[in-house]
mmCIF file of the N, C-alpha and C atoms, coordinates in Angstrom:
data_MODEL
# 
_entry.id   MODEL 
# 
loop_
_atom_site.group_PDB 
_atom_site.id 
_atom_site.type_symbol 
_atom_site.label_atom_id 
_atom_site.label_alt_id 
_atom_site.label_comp_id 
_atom_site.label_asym_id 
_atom_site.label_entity_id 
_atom_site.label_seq_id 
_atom_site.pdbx_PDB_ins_code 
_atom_site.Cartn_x 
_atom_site.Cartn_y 
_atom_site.Cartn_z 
_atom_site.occupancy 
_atom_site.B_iso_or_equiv 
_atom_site.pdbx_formal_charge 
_atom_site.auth_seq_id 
_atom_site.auth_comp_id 
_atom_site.auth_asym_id 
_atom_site.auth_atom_id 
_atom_site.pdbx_PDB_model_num 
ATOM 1   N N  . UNK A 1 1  ? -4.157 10.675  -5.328  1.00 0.00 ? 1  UNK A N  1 
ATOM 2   C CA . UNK A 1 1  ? -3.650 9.414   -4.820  1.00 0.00 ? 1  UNK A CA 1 
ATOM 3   C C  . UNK A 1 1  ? -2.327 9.126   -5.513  1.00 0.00 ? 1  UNK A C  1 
ATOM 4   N N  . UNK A 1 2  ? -1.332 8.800   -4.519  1.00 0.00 ? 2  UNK A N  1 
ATOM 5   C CA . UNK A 1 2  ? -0.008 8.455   -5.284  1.00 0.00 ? 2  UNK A CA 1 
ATOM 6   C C  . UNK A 1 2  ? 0.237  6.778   -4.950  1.00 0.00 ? 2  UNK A C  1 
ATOM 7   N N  . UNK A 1 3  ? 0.705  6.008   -6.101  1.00 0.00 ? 3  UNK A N  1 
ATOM 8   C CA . UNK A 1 3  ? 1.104  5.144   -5.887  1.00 0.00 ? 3  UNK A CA 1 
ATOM 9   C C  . UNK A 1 3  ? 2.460  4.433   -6.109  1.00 0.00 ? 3  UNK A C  1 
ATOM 10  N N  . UNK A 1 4  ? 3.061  3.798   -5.256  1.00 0.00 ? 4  UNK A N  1 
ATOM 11  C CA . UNK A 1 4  ? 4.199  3.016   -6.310  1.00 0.00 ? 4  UNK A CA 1 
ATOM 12  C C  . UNK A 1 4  ? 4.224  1.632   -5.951  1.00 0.00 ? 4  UNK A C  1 
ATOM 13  N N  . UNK A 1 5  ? 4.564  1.121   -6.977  1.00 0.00 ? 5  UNK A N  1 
ATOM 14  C CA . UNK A 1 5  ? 5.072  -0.310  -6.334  1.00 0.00 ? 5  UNK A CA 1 
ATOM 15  C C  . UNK A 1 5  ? 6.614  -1.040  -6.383  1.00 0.00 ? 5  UNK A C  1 
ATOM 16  N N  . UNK A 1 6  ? 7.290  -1.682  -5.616  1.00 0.00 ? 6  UNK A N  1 
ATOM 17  C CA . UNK A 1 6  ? 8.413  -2.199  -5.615  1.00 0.00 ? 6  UNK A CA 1 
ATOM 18  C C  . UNK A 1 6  ? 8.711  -3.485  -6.606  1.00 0.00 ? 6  UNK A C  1 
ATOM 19  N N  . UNK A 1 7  ? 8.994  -3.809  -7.419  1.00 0.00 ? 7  UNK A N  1 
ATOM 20  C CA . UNK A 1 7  ? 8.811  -5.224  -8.060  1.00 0.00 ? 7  UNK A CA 1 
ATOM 21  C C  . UNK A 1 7  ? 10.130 -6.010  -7.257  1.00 0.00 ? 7  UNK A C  1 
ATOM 22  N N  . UNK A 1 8  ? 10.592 -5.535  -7.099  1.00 0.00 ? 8  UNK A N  1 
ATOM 23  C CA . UNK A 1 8  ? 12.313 -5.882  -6.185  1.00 0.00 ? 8  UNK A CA 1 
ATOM 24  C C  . UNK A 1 8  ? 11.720 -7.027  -4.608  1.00 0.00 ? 8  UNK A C  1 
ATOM 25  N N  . UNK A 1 9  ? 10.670 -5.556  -4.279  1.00 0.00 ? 9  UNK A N  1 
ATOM 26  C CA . UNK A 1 9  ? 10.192 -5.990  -2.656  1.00 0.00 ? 9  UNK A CA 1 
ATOM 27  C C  . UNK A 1 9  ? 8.740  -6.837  -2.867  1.00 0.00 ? 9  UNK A C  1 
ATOM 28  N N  . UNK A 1 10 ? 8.521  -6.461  -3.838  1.00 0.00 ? 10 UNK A N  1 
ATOM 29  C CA . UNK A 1 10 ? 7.167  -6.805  -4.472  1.00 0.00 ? 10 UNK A CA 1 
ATOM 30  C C  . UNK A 1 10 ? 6.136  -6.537  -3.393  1.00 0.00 ? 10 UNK A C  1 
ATOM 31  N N  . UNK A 1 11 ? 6.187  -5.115  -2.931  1.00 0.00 ? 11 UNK A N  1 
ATOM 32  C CA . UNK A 1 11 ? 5.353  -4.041  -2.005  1.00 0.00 ? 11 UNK A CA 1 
ATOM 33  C C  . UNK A 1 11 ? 5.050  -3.337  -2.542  1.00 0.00 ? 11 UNK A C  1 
ATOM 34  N N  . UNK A 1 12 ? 3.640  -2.941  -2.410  1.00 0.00 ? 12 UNK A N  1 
ATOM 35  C CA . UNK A 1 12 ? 2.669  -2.318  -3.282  1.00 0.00 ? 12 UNK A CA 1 
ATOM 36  C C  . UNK A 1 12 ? 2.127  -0.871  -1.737  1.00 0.00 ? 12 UNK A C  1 
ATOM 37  N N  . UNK A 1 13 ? 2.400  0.281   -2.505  1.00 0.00 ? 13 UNK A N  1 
ATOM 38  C CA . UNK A 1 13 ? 2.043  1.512   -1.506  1.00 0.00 ? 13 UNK A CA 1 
ATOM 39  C C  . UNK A 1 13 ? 1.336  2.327   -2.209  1.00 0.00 ? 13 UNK A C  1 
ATOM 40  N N  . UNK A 1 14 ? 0.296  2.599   -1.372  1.00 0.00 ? 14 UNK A N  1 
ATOM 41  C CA . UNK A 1 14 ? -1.138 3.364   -1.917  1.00 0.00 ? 14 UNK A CA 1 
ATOM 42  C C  . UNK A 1 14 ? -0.928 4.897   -1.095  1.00 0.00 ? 14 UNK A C  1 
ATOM 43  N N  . UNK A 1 15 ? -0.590 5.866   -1.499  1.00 0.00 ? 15 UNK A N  1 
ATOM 44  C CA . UNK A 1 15 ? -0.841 7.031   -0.306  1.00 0.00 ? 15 UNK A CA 1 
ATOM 45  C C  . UNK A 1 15 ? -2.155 7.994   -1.046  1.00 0.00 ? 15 UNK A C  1 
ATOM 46  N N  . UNK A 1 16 ? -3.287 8.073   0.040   1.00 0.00 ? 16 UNK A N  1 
ATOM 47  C CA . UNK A 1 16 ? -4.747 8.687   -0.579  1.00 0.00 ? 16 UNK A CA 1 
ATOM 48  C C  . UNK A 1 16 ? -4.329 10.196  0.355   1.00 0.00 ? 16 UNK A C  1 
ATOM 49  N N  . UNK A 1 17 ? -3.316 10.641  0.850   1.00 0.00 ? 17 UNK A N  1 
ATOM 50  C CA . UNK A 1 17 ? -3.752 11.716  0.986   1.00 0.00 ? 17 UNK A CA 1 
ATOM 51  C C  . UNK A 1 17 ? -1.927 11.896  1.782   1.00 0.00 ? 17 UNK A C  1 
ATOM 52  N N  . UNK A 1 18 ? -1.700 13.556  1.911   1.00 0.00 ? 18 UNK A N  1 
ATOM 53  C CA . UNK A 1 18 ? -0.268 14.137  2.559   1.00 0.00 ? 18 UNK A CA 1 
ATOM 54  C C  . UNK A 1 18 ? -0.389 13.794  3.740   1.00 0.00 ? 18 UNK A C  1 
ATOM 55  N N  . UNK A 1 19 ? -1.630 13.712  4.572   1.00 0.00 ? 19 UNK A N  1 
ATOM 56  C CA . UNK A 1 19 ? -1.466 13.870  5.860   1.00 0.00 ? 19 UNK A CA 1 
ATOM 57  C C  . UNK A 1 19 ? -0.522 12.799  6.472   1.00 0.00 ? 19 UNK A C  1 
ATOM 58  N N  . UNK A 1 20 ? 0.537  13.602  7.637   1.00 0.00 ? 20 UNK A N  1 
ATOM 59  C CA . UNK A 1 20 ? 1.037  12.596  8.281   1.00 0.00 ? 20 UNK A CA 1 
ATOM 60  C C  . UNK A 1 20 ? 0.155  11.569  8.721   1.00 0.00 ? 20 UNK A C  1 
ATOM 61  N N  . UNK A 1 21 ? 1.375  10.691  8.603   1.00 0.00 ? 21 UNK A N  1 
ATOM 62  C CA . UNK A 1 21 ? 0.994  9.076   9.496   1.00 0.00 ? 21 UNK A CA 1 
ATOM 63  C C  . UNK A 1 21 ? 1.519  8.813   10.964  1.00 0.00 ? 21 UNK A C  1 
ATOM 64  N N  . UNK A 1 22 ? 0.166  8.931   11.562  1.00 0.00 ? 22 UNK A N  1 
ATOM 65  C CA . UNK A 1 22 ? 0.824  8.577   13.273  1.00 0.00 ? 22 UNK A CA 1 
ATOM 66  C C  . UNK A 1 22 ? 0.490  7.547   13.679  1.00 0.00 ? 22 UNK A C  1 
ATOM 67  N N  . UNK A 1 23 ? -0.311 6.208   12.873  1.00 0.00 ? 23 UNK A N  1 
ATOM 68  C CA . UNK A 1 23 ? 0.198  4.940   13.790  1.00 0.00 ? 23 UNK A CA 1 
ATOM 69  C C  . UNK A 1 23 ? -0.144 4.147   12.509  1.00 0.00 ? 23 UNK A C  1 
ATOM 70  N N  . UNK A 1 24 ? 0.216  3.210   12.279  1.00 0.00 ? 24 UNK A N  1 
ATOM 71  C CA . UNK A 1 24 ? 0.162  2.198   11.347  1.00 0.00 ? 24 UNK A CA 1 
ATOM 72  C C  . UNK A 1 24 ? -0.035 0.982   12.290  1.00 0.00 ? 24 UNK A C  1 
ATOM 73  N N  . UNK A 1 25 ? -0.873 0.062   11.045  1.00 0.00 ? 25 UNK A N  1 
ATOM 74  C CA . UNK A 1 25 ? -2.040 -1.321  12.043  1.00 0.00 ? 25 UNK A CA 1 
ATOM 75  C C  . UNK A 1 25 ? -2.004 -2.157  10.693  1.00 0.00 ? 25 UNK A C  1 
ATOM 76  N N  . UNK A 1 26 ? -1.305 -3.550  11.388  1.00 0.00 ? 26 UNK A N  1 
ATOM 77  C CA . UNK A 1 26 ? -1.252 -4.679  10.241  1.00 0.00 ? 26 UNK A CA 1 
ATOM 78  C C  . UNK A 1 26 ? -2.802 -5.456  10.243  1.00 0.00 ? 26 UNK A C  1 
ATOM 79  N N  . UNK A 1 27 ? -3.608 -5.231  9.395   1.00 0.00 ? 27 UNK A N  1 
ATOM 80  C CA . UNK A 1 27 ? -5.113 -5.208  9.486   1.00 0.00 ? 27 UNK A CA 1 
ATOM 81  C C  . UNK A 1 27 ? -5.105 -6.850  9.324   1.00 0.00 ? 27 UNK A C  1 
ATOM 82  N N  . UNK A 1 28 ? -4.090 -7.355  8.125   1.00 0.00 ? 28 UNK A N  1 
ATOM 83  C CA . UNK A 1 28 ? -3.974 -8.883  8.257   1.00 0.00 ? 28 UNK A CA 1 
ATOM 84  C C  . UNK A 1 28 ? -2.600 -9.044  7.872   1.00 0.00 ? 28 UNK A C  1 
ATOM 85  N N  . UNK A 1 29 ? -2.159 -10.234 7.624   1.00 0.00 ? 29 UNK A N  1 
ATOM 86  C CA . UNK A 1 29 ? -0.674 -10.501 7.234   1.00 0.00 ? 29 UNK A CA 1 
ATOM 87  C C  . UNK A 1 29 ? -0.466 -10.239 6.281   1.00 0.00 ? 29 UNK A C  1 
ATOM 88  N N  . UNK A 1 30 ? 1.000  -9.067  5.482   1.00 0.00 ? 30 UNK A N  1 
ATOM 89  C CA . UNK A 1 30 ? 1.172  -8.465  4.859   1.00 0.00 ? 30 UNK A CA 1 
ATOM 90  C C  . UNK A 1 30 ? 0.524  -7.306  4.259   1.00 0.00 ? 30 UNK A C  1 
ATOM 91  N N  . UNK A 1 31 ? -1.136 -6.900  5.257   1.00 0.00 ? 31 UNK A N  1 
ATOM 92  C CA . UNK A 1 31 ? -1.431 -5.276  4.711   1.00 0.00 ? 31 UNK A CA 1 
ATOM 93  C C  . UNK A 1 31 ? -1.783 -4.455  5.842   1.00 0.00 ? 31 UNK A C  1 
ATOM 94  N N  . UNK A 1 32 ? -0.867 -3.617  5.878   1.00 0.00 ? 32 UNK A N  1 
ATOM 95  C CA . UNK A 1 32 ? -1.057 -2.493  6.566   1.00 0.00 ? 32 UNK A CA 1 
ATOM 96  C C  . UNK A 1 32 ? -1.313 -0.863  6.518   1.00 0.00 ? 32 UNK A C  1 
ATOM 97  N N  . UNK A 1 33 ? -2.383 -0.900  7.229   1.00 0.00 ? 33 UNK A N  1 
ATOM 98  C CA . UNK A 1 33 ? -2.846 0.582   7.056   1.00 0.00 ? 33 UNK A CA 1 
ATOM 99  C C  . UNK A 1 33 ? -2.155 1.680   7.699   1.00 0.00 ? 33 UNK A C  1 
ATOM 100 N N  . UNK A 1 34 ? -2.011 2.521   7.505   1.00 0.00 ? 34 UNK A N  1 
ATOM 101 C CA . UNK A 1 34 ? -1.425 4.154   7.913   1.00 0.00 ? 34 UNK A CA 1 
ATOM 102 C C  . UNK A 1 34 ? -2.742 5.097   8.357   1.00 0.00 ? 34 UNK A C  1 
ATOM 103 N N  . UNK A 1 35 ? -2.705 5.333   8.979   1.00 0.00 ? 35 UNK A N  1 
ATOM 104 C CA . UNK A 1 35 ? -3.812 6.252   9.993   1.00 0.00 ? 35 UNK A CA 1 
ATOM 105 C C  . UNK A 1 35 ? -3.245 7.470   9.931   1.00 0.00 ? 35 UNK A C  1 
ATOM 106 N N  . UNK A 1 36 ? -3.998 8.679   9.936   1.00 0.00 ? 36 UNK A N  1 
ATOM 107 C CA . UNK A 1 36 ? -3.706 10.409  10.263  1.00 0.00 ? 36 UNK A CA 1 
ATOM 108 C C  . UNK A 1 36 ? -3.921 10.004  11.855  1.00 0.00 ? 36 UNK A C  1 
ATOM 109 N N  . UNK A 1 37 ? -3.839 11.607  12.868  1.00 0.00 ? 37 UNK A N  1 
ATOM 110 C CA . UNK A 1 37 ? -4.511 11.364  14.039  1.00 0.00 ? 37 UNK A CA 1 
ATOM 111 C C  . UNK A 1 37 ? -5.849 11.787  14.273  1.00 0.00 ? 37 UNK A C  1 
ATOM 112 N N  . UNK A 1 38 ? -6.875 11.677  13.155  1.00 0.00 ? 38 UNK A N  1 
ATOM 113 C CA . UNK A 1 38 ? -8.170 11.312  13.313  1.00 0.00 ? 38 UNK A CA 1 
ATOM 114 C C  . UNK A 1 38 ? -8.162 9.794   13.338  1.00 0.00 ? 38 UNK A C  1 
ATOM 115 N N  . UNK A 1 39 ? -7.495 9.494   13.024  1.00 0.00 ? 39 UNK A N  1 
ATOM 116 C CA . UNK A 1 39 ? -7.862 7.788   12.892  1.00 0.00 ? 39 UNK A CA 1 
ATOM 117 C C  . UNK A 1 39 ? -8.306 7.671   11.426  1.00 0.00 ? 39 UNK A C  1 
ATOM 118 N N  . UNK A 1 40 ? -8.268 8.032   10.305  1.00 0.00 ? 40 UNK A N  1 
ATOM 119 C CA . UNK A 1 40 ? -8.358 8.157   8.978   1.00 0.00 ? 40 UNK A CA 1 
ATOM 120 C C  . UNK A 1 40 ? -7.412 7.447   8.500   1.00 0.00 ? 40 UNK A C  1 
ATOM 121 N N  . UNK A 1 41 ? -7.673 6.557   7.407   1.00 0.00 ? 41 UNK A N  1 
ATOM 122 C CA . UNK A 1 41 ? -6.820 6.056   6.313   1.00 0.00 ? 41 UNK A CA 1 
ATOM 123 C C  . UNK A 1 41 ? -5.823 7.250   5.684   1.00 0.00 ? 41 UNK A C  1 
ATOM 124 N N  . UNK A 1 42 ? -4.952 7.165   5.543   1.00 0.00 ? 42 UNK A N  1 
ATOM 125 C CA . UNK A 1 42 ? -3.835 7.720   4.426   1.00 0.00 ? 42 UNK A CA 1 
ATOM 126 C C  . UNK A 1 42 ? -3.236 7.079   3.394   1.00 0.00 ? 42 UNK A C  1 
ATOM 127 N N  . UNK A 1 43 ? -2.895 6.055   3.755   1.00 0.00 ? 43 UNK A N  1 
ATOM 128 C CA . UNK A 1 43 ? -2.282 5.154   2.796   1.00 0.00 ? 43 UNK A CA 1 
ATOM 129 C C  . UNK A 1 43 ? -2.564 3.325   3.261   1.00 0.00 ? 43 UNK A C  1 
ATOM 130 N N  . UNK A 1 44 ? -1.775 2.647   2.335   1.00 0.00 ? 44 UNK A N  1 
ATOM 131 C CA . UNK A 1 44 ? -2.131 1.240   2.317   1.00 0.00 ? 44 UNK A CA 1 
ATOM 132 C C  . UNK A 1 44 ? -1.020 0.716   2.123   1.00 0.00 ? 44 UNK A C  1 
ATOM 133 N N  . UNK A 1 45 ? -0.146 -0.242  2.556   1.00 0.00 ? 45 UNK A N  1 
ATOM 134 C CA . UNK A 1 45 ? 0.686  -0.924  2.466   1.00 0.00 ? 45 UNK A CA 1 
ATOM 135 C C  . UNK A 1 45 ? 1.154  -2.834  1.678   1.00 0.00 ? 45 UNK A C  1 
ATOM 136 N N  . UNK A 1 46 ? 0.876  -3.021  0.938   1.00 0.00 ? 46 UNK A N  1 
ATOM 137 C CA . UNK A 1 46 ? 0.632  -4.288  0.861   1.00 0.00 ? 46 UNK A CA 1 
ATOM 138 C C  . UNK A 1 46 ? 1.721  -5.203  0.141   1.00 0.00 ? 46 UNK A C  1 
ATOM 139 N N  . UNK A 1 47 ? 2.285  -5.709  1.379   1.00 0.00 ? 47 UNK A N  1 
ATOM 140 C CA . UNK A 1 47 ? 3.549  -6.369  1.190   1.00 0.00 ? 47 UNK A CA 1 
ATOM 141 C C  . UNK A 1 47 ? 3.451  -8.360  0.877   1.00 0.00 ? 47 UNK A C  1 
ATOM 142 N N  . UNK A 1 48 ? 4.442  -8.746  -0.664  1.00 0.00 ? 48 UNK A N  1 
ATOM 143 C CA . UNK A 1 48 ? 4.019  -9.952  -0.974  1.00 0.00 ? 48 UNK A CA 1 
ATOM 144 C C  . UNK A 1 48 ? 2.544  -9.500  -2.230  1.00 0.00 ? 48 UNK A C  1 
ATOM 145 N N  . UNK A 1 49 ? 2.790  -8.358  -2.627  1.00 0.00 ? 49 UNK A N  1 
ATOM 146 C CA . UNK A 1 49 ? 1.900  -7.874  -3.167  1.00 0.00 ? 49 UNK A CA 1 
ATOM 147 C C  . UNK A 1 49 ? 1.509  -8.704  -4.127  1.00 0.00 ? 49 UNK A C  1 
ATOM 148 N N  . UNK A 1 50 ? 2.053  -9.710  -5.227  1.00 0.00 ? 50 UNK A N  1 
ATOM 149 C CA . UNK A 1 50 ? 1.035  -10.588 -6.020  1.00 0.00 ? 50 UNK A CA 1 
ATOM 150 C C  . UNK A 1 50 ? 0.799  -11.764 -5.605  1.00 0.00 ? 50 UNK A C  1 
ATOM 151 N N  . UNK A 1 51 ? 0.803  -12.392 -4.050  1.00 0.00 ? 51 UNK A N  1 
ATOM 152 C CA . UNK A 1 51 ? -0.003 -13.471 -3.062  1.00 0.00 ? 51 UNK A CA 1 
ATOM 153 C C  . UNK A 1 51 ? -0.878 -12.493 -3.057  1.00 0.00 ? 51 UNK A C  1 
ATOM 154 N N  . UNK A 1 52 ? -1.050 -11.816 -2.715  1.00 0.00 ? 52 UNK A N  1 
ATOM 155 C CA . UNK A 1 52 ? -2.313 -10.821 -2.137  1.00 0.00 ? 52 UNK A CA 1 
ATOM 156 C C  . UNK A 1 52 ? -3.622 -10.414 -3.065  1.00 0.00 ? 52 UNK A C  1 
ATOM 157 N N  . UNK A 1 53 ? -3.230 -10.077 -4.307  1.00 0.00 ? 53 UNK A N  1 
ATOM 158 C CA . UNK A 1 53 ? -4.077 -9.336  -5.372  1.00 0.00 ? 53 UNK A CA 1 
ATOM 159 C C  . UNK A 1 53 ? -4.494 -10.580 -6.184  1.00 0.00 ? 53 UNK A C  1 
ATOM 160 N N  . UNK A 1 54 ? -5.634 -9.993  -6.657  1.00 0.00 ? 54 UNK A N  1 
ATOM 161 C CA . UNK A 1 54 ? -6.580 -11.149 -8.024  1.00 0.00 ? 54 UNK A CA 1 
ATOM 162 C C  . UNK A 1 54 ? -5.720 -11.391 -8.451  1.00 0.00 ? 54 UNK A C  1 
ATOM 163 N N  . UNK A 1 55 ? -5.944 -12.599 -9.596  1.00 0.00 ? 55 UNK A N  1 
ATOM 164 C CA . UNK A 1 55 ? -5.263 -13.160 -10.433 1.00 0.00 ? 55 UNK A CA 1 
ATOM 165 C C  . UNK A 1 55 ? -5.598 -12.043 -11.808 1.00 0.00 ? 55 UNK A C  1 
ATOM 166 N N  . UNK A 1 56 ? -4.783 -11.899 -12.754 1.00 0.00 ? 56 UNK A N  1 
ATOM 167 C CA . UNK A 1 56 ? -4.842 -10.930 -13.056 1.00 0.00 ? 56 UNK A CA 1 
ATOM 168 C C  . UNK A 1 56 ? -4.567 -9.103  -13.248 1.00 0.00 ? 56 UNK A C  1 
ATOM 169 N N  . UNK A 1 57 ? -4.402 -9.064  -11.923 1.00 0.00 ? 57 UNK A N  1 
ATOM 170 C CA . UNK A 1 57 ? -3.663 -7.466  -11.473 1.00 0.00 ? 57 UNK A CA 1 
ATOM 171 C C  . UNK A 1 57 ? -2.321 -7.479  -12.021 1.00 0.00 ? 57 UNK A C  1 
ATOM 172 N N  . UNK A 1 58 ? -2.118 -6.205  -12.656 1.00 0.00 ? 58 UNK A N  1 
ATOM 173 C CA . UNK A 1 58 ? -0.917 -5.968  -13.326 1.00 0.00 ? 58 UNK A CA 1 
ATOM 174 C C  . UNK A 1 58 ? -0.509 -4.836  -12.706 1.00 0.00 ? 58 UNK A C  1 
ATOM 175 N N  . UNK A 1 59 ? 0.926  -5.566  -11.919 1.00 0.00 ? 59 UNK A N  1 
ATOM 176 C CA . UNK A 1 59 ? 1.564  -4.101  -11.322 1.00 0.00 ? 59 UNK A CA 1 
ATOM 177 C C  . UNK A 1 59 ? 2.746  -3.642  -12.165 1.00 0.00 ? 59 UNK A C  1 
ATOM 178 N N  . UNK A 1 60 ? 2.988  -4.412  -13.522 1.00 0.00 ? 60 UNK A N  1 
ATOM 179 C CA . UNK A 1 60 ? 4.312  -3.858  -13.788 1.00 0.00 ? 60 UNK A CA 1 
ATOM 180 C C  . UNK A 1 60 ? 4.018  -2.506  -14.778 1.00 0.00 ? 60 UNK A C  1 
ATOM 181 N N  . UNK A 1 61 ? 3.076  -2.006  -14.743 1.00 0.00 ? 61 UNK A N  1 
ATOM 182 C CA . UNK A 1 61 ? 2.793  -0.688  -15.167 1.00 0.00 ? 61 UNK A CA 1 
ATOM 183 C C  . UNK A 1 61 ? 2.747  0.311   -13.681 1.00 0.00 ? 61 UNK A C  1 
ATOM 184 N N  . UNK A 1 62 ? 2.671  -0.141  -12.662 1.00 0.00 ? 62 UNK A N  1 
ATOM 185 C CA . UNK A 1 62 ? 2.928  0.548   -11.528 1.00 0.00 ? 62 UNK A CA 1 
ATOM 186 C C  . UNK A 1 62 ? 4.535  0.851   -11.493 1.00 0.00 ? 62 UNK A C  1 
ATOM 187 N N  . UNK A 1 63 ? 5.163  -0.457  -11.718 1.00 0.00 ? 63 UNK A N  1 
ATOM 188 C CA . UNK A 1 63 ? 6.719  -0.371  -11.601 1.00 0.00 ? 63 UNK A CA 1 
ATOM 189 C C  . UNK A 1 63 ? 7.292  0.615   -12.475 1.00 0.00 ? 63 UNK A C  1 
ATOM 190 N N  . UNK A 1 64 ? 6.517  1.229   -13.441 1.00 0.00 ? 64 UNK A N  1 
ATOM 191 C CA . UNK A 1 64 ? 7.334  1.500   -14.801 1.00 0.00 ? 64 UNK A CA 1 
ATOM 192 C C  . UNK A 1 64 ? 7.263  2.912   -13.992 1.00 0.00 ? 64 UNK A C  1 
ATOM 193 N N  . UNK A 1 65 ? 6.006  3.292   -13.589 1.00 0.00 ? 65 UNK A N  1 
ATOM 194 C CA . UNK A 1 65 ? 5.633  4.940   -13.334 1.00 0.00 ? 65 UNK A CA 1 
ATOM 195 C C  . UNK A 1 65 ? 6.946  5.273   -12.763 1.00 0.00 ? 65 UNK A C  1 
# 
């Protein structure tokens, strides 16, 4: 699993696997999933990323990677 996050965009991207992405689906406001063409998760999108996450979640060790 690769991750990074933007502190700039403050967008948080999860990719669980290489496979291309052939359709992406905003599941709710600001997170969107990436689909293979099985219809499989690949990655995660989550934009506005600290509205979104617990109180608590620390992404600026994401930022540093």
């Amino acid at each position: 699993m690769k991750t990074h996050y933007d502190a700039e965009a403050d967008a948080l991207y999860l990719r669980f696997a290489d496979t291309p992405v052939s359709e992406s689906e905003e599941v709710r406001p600001g997170i969107v999933f990436d689909f293979d063409a099985d219809g499989k998760i690949v990655a995660v999108e989550i934009l506005d990323a600290t509205e979104h996450l617990a109180n608590g979640a620390d992404l600026t060790k994401l930022a540093a990677a």
